[in-house]
C-alpha positions as CSV (number, residue, x, y, z in Angstrom):
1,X,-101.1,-184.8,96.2
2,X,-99.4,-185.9,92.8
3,X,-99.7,-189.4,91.8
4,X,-97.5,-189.8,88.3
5,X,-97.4,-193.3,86.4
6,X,-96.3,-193.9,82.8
7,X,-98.4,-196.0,80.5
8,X,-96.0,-197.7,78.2
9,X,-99.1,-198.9,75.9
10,X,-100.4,-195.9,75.2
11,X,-97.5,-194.1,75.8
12,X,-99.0,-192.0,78.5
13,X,-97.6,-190.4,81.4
14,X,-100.8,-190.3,83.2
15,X,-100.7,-187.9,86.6
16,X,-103.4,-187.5,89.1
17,X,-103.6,-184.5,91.2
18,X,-105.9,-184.2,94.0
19,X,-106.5,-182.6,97.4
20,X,-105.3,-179.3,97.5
21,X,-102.2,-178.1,94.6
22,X,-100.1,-175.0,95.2
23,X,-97.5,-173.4,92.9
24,X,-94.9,-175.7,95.2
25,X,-96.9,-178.7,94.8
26,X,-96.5,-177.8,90.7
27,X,-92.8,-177.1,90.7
28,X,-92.6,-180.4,92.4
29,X,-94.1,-182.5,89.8
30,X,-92.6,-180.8,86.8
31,X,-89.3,-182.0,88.6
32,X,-90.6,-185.5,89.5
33,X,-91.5,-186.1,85.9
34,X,-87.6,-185.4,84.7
35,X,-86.8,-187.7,87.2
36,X,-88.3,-190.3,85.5
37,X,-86.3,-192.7,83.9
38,X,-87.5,-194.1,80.0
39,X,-89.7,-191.4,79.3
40,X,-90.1,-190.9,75.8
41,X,-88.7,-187.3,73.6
42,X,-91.8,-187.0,72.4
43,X,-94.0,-187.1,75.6
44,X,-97.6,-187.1,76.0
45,X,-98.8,-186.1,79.3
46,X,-102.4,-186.7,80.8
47,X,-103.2,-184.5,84.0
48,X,-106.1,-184.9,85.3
49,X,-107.0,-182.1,87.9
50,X,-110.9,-182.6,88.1
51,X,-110.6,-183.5,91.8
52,X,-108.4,-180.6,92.9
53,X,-108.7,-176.8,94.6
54,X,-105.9,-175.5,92.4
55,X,-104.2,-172.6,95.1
56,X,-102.4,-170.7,92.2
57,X,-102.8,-166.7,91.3
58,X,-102.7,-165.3,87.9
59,X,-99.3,-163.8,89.2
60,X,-97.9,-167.4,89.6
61,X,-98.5,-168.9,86.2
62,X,-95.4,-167.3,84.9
63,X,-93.5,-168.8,87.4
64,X,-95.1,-172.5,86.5
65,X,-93.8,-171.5,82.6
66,X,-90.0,-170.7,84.1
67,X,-90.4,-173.5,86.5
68,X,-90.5,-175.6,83.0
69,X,-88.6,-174.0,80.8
70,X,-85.1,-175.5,81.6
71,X,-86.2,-179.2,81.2
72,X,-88.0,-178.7,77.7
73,X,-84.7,-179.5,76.3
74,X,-85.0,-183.1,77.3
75,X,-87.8,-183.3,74.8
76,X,-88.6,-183.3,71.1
77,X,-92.4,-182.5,71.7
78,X,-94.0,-182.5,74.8
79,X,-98.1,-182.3,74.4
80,X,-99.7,-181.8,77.3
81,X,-103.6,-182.7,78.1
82,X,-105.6,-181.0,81.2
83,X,-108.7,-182.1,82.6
84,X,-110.4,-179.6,84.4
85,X,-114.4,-179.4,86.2
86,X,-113.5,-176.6,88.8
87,X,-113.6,-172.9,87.2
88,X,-110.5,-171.6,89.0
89,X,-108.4,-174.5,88.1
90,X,-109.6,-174.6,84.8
91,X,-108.4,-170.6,84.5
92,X,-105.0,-171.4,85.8
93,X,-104.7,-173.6,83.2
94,X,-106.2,-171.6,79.9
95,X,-103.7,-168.9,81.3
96,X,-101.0,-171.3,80.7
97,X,-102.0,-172.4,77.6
98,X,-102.3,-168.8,76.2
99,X,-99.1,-168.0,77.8
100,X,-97.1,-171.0,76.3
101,X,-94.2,-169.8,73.7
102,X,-92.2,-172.7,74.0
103,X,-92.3,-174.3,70.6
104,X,-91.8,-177.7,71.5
105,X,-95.0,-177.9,73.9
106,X,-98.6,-177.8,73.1
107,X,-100.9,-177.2,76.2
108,X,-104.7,-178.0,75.5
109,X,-107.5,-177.5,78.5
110,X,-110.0,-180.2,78.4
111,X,-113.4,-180.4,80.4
112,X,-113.4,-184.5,79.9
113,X,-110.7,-186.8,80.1
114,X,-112.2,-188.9,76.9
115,X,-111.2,-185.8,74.6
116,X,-108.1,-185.1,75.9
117,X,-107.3,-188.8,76.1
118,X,-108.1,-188.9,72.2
119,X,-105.7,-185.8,70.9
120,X,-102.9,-187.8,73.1
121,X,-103.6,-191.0,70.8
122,X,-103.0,-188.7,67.8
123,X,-99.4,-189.9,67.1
């Protein structure tokens, strides 16, 4: 499941994943979040995935990166925060950080929310 709410104080968009996540479930919320209407260019994006069993291969993470690619162009900068605890999830997403080219997105991997919550207040 995919919970997605924007904080307009903080100028968040703050999503909550949980239960199980495949690369469907991933596709889904990348096209949720375009979507969304008054989202800022420059978006900040908070995910946290510490309660989740992340179903996603190695194989699938370039599709996640083409799943993106196309809606990129709706933003200036998109900076995107990931909160991991679970090993497999949190491999997923370093191989999607080191696989980023897109030069309008940054992609960090975070083991607490509080640190990835303060690089998203760096305006």
């Amino acid at each position: 499941m995919v919970e997605l709410k924007y904080d307009p104080k903080i100028e968040i968009l703050k999503v909550k994943f949980s239960g199980s996540i495949e690369l469907e479930d991933i596709k889904d919320y990348v096209k949720r979040i375009v979507d969304l209407d008054d989202l800022p260019t420059n978006l900040d994006i908070l995910n946290d995935m510490i309660d989740v069993d992340q179903y996603v291969s190695v194989d699938e993470v370039n599709k996640i990166l083409r799943a993106v690619q196309p809606h990129l162009a709706n933003y200036n900068r998109v900076r995107v925060a990931s909160v991991h605890e679970k090993p497999q999830s949190t491999a997923i997403s370093t191989l999607i950080r080191e696989r980023n080219r897109f030069e309008n997105m940054e992609y960090r991997v975070y083991s607490a929310q509080e640190a990835a919550l303060e690089w998203l207040m760096i305006k």
